[in-house]
C-alpha positions as CSV (number, residue, x, y, z in Angstrom):
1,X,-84.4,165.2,97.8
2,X,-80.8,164.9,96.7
3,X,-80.2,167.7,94.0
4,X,-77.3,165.6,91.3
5,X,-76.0,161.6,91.6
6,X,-72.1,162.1,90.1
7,X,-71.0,158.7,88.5
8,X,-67.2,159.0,87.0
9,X,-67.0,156.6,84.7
10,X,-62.8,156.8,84.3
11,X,-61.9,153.9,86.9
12,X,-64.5,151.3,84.9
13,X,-64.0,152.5,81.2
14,X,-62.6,149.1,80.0
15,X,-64.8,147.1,82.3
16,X,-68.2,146.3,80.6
17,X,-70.1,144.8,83.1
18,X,-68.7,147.2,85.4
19,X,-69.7,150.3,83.5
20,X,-73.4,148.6,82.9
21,X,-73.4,148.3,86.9
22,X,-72.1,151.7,87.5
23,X,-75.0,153.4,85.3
24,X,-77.7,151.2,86.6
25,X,-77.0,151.5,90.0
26,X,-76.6,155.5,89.8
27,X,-80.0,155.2,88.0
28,X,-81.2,153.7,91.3
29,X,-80.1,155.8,93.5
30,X,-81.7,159.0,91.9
31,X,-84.6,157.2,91.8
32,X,-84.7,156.4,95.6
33,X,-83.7,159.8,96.7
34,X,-85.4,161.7,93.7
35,X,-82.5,163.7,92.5
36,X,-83.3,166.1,90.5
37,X,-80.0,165.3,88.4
38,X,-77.5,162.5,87.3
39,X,-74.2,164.0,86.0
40,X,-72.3,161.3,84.2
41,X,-68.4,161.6,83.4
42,X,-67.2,159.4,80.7
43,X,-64.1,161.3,80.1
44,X,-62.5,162.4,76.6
45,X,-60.9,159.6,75.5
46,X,-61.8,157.7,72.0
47,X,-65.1,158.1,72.2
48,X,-66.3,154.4,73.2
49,X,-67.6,155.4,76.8
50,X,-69.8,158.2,75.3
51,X,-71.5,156.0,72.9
52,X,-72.4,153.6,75.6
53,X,-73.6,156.3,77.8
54,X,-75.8,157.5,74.7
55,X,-77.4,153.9,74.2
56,X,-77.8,153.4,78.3
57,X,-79.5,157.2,77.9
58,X,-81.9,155.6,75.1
59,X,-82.9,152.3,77.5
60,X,-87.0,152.7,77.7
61,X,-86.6,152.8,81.7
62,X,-84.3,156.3,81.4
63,X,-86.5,157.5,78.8
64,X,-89.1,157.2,81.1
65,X,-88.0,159.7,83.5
66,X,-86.0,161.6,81.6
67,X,-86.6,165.2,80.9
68,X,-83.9,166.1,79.2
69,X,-80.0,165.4,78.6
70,X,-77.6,168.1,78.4
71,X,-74.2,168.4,77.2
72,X,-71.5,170.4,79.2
73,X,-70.4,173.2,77.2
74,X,-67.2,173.5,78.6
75,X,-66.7,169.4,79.0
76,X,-67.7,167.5,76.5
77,X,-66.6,164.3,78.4
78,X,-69.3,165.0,80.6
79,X,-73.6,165.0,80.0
80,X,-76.2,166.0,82.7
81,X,-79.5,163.9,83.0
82,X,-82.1,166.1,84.1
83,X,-85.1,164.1,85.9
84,X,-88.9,164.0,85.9
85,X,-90.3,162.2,88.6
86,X,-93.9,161.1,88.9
87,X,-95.7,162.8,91.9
């Protein structure tokens, strides 16, 4: 079991598709190796990024194995998705 997925969001931020992709496929690969974590980095900037990360973070299939989100206190271009995985 992988402990945190890190997706850095800065090289895609004016890319939809891309940033869609980027999210869905770090989404996957928690799943497969069960991470316990998916730290996402959408960076500072004008705020466009976090409100896309907030409506992916609201999609029915996160919800679903979601425990909870957490902000970084000391980054707030960065949020933490904290995992629960069905045994």
């Amino acid at each position: 079991m992988a402990s945190e997925i890190r997706v850095d969001l800065h090289d895609v931020f004016n890319r939809s598709e891309e940033i869609d992709r980027a999210l869905h496929d770090a989404l996957a690969q928690a799943r497969r190796c069960r991470a316990r974590s998916l730290q996402i980095i959408h960076g500072k900037g004008s705020g466009q990024l976090k409100k896309r990360v907030a409506r992916f973070l609201q999609l029915p299939k996160v919800r679903a194995v979601t425990r909870n989100v957490d902000n970084d206190s000391k980054n707030w271009g960065r949020v933490f998705l904290h995992f629960r995985w069905e045994k």
